[in-house]
C-alpha positions as CSV (number, residue, x, y, z in Angstrom):
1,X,-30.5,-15.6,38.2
2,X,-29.8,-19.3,37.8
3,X,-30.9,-21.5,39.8
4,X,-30.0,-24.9,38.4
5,X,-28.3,-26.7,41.7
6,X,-24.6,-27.9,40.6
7,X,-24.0,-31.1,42.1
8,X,-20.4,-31.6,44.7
9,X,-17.7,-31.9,42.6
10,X,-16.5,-35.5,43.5
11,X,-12.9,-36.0,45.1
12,X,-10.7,-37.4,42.9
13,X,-9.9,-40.9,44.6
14,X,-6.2,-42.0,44.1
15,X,-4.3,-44.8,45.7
16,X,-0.9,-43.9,46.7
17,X,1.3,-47.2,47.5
18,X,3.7,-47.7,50.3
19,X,7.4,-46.3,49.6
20,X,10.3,-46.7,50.8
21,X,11.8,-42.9,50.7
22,X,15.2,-42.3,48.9
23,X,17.5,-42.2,51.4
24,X,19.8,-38.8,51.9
25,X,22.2,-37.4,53.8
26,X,20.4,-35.8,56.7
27,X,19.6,-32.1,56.5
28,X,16.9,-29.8,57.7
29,X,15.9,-28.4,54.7
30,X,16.5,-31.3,52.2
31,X,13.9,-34.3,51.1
32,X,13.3,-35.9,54.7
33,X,11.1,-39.1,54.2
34,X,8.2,-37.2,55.7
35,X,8.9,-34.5,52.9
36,X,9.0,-37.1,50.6
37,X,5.8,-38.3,51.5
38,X,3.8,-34.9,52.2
39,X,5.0,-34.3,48.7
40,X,3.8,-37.8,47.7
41,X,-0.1,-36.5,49.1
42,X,0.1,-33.7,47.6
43,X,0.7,-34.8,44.2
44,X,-2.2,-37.2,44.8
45,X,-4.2,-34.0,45.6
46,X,-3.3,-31.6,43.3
47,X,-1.7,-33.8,40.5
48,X,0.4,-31.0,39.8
49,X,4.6,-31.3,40.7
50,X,4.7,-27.5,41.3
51,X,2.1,-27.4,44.0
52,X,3.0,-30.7,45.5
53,X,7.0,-29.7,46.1
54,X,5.5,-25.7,47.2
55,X,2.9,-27.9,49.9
56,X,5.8,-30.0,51.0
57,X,8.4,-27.0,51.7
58,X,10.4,-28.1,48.6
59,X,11.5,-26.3,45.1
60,X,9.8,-27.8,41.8
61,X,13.2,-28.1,40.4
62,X,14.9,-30.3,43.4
63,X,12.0,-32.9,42.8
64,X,13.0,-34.3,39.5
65,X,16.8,-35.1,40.6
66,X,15.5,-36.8,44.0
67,X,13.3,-39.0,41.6
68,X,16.4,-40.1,39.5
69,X,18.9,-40.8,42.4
70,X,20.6,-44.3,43.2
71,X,17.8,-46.0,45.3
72,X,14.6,-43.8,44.7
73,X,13.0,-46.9,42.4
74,X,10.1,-46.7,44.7
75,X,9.8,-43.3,45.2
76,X,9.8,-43.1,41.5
77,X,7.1,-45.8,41.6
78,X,4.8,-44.5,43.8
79,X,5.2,-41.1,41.7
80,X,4.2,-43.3,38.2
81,X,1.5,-44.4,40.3
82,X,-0.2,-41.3,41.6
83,X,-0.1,-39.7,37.6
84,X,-1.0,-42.5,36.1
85,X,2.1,-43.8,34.1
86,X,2.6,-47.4,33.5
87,X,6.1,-48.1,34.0
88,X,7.6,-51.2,34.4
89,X,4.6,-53.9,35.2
90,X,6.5,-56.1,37.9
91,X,9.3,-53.5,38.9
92,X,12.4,-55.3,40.4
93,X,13.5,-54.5,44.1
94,X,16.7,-54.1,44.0
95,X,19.3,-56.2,47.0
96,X,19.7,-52.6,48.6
97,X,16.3,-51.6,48.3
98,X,15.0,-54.7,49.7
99,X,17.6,-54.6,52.7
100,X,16.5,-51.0,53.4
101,X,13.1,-52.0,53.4
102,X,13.6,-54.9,55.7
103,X,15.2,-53.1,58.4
104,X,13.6,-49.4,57.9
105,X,10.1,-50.2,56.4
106,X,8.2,-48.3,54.5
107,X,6.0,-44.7,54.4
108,X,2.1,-45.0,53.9
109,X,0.6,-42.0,52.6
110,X,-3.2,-41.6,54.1
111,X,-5.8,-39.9,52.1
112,X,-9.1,-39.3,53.1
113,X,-11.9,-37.5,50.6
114,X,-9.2,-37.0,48.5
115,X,-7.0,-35.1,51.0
116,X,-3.4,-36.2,52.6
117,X,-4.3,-37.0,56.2
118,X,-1.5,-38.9,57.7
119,X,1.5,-40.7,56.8
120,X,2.8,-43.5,58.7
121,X,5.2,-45.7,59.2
122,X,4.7,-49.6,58.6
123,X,7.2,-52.6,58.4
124,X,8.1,-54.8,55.2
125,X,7.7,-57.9,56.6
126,X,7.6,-59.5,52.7
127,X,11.4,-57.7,52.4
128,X,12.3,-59.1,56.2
129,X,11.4,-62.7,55.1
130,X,13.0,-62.2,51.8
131,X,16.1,-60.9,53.3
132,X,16.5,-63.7,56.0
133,X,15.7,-66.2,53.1
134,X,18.6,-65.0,51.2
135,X,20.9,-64.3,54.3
136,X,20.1,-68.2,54.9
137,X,20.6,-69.5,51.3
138,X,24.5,-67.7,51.2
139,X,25.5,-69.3,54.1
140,X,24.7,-72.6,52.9
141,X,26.6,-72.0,49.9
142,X,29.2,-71.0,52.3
143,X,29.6,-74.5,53.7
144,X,26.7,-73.8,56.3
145,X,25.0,-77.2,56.0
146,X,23.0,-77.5,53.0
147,X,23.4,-80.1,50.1
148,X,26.6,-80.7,48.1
């Protein structure tokens, strides 16, 4: 019999930024935001797509066309993020992206030892200010007051 003590396997420690979730049509068994996001942890768990879609009530094969829809850049980002693909250093936000992100937020993903504990819900204020900034900056240019 062995007895050579193993030591705790480690959980594996990854970050997984703040999204803002592609937005759908609403249905009850589609990619909700808080699908999005449980599937989100779980690919931070398990680093595997399969077992992340399964854990977040979701097919494997629905996942990869959500990721490449009009407006998922930061879905797509957070994604990179958790596997560890560079994409695109500085991504751009797009006008939409940044408007949705103004008025709707964004989803955090929690983890704790490695585990997806929570997600919440927590306002953009960077895309508020940017939006307002360009909201201002259009109606100058519309006559508004600003220099000739």
């Amino acid at each position: 019999m062995n007895t050579a003590s193993h030591a705790p396997r480690r959980a594996r420690h990854v970050r997984v930024p703040a999204f803002a979730p592609v937005m759908l049509r609403a249905r009850a068994d589609g990619w909700t935001p808080a699908r999005q996001a449980a599937f989100l942890g779980a690919l931070a768990e398990s680093g595997s797509v399969e077992a992340a879609a399964r854990k977040a009530g979701m097919a494997r094969e629905t996942a990869y066309p959500l990721r490449r829809r009009p407006g998922a850049g930061s879905f797509a980002a957070a994604w990179d993020a958790i596997v560890g693909e560079r994409g695109d250093a500085k991504r751009k936000v797009t006008v939409d992206e940044r408007v949705q992100r103004a008025f709707q937020g964004l989803l955090k993903v929690r983890m704790y030892g490695g585990r997806h504990v929570a997600t919440e819900h927590k306002a953009d204020n960077r895309a508020l200010l940017a939006q307002l900034a360009h909201v201002r900056r259009s109606a100058r240019g519309r006559g508004g007051g600003g220099r000739s």
